[in-house]
KEGUTI-859321 format. One record per residue (C-alpha): chain; residue in one letter; x, y, z. Coordinates in nm, 4 decimals, always signed. Example, Ala and Ser with C-alpha at 12.3 -4.5 7.8 and 13.67 -1.06 7.14 Angstrom:
<pts>
{c=A r=A u=+1.2300 v=-0.4500 w=+0.7800}
{c=A r=S u=+1.3670 v=-0.1060 w=+0.7140}
</pts>
This chain:
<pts>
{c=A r=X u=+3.9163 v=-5.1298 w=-7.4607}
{c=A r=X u=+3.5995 v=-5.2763 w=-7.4274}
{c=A r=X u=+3.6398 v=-5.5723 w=-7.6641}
{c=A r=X u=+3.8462 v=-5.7445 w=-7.3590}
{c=A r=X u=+3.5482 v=-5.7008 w=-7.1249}
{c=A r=X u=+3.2621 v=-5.9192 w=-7.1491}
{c=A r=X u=+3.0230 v=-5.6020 w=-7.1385}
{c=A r=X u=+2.8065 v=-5.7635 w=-7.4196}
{c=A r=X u=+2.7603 v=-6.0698 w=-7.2628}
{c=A r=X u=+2.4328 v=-6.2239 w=-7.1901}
{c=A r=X u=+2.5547 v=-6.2592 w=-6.8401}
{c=A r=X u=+2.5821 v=-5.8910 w=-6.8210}
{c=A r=X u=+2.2193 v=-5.8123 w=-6.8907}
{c=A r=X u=+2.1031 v=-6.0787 w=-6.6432}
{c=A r=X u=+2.2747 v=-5.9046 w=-6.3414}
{c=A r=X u=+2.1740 v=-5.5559 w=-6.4991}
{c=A r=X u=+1.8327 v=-5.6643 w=-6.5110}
{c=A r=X u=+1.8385 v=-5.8264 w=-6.1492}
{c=A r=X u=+1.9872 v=-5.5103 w=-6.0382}
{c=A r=X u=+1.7502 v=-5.2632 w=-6.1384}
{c=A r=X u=+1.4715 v=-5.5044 w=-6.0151}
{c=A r=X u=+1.6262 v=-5.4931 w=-5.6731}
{c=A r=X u=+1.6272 v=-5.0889 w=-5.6770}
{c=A r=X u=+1.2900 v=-5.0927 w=-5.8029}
{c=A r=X u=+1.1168 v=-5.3139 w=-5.5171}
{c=A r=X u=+1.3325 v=-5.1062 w=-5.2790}
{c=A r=X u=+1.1921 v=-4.8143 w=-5.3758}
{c=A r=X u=+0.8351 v=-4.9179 w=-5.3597}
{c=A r=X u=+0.9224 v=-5.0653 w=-4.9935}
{c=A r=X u=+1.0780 v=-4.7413 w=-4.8891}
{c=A r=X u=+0.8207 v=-4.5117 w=-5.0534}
{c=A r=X u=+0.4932 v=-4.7045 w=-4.9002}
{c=A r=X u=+0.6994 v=-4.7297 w=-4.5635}
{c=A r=X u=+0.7868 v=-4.3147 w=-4.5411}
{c=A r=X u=+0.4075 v=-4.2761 w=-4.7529}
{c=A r=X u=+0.2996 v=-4.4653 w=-4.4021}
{c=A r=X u=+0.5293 v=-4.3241 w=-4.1708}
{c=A r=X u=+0.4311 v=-4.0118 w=-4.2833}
{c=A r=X u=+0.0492 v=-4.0602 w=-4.2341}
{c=A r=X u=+0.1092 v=-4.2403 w=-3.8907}
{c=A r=X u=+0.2706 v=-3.9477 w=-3.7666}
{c=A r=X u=-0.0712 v=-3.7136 w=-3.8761}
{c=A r=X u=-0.2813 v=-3.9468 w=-3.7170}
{c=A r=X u=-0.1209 v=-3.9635 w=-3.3894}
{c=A r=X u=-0.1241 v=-3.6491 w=-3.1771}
{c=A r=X u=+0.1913 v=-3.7383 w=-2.9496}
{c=A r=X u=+0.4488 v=-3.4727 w=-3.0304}
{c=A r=X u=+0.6828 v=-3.7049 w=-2.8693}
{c=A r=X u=+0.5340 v=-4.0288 w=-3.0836}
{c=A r=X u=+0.5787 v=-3.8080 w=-3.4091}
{c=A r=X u=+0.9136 v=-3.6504 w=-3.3256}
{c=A r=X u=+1.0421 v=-4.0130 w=-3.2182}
{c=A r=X u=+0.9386 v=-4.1662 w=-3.5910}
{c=A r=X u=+1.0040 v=-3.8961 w=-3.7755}
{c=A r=X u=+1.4173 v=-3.8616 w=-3.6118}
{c=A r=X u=+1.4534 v=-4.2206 w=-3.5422}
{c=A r=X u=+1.3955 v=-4.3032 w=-3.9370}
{c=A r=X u=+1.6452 v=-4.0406 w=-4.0396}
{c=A r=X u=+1.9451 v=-4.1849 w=-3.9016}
{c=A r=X u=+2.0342 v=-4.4062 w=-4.1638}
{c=A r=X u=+2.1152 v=-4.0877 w=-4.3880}
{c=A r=X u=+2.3490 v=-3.9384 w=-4.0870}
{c=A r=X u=+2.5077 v=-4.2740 w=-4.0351}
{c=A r=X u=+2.8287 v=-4.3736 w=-4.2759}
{c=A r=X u=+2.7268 v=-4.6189 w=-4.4915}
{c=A r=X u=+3.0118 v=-4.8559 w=-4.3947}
{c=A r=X u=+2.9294 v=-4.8196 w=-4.0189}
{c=A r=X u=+2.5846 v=-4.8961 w=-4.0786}
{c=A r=X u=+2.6839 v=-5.2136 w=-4.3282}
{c=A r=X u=+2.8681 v=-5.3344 w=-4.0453}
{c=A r=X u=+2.5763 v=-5.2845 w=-3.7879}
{c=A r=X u=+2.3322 v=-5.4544 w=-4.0105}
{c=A r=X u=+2.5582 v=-5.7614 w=-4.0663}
{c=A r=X u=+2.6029 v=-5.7414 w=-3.6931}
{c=A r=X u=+2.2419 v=-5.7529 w=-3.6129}
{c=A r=X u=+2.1933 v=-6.0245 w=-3.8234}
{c=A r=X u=+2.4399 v=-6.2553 w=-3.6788}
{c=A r=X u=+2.3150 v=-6.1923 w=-3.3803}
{c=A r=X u=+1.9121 v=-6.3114 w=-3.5161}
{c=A r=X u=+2.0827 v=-6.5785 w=-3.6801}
{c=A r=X u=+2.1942 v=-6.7102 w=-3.3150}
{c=A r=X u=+1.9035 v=-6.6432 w=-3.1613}
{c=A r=X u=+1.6349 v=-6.7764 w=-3.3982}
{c=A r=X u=+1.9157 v=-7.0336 w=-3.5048}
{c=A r=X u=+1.7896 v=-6.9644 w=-3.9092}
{c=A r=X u=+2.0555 v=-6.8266 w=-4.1591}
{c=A r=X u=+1.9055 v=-6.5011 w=-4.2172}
{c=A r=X u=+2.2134 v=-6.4047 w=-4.3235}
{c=A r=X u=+2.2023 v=-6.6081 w=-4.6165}
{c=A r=X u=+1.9403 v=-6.4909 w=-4.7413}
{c=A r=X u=+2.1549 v=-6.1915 w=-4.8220}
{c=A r=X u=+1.8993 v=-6.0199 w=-5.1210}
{c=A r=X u=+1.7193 v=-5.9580 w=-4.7793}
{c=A r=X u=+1.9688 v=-5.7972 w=-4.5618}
{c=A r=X u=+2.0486 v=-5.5604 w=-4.8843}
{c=A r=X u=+1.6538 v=-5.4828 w=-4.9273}
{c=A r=X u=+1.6820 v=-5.4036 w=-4.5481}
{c=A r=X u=+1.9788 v=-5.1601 w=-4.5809}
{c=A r=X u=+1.8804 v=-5.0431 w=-4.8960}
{c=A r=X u=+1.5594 v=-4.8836 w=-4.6674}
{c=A r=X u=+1.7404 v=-4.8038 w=-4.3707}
{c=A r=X u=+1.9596 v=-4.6228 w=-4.5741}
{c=A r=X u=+1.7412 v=-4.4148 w=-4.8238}
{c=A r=X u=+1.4320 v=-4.3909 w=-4.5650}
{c=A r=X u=+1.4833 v=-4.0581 w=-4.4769}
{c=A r=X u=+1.5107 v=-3.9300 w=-4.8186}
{c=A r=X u=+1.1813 v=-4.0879 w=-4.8986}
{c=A r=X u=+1.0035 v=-3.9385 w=-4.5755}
{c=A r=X u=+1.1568 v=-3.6260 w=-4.6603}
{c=A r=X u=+0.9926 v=-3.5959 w=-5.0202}
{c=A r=X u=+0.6918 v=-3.6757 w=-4.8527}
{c=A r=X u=+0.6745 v=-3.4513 w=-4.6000}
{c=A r=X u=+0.6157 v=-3.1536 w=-4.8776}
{c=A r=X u=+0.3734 v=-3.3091 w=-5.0325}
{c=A r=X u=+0.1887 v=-3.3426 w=-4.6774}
{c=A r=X u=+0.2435 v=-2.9921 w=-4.5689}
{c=A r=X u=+0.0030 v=-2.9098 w=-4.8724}
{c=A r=X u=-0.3025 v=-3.1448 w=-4.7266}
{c=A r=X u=-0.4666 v=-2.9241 w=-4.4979}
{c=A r=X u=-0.5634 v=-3.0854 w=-4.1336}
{c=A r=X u=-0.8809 v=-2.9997 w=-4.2093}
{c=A r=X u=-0.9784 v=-3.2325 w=-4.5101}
{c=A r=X u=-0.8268 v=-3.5565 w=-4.2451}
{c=A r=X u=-1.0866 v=-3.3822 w=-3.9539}
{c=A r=X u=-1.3517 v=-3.3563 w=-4.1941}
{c=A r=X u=-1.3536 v=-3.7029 w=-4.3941}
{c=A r=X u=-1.3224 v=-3.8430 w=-3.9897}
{c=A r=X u=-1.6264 v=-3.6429 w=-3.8929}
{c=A r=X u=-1.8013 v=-3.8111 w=-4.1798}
{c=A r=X u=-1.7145 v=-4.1382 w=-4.0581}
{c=A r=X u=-1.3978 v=-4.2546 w=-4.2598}
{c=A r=X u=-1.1961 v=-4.5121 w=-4.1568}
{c=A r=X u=-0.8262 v=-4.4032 w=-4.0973}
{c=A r=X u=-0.7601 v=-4.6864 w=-4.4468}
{c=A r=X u=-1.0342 v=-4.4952 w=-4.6262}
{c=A r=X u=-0.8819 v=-4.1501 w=-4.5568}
{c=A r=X u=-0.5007 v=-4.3212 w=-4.6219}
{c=A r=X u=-0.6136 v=-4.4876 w=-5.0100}
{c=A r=X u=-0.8823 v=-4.2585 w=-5.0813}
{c=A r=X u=-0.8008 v=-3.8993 w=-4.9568}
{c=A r=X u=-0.4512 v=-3.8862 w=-4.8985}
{c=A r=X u=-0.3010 v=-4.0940 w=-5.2077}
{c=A r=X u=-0.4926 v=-3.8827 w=-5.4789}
{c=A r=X u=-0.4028 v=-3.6079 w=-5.3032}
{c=A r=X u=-0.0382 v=-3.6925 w=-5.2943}
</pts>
């Protein structure tokens, strides 16, 4: 049973502990990079610009995860021979990196209802009073979120 495992173990509730830190700065990366994503693709006008972001950083949900493992180690070999740095040691990186890639589109996703309920006029009218695109991003859009 579980007397034979070393579940109680101090050991244990180190890499518990370093594990849910991991998910949790992963999920403030993701969320602030869809969160911006999200707002980029308001902003800019290009149908093609928005469709482009919006498709592009879905494709880590549509891709199997051990096909885009693979492609991720892959890429980093090939930085790691170009820049001639081991990026690929630094491996808490590379999993921070999949980790968004992967769960992106969920993120922008979960965002995108909350956007549909901002109406394009409050953005046009906070710009017509002279607010700065970081003013209408922290102060409009985030409360409103």
């Amino acid at each position: 049973g579980l007397k034979d495992h070393k579940l109680f173990e101090s050991q244990f509730y180190i890499i518990s502990f370093q594990t849910i830190i991991l998910a949790l700065v992963t999920a403030l990366i993701t969320t602030f990079l869809a969160y911006f994503l999200m707002f980029s693709s308001r902003i800019v006008k290009n149908h093609f610009f928005n469709l482009f972001i919006l498709k592009i950083s879905s494709l880590g949900y549509s891709i199997p995860a051990a096909a885009l493992g693979i492609s991720i180690i892959v890429l980093f070999v090939f930085l790691d021979k170009i820049f001639h740095m081991s990026l690929l040691g630094n491996s808490l990186l590379v999993l921070i990196f999949a980790y968004i890639i992967r769960f992106l589109a969920s993120a922008i996703y979960s965002l995108e209802g909350g956007y549909s309920k901002i109406h394009l006029n409050i953005d046009e009218a906070s710009l017509n009073l002279r607010a700065s695109y970081f003013i209408l991003f922290f102060k409009i859009h985030t409360p409103l979120m």
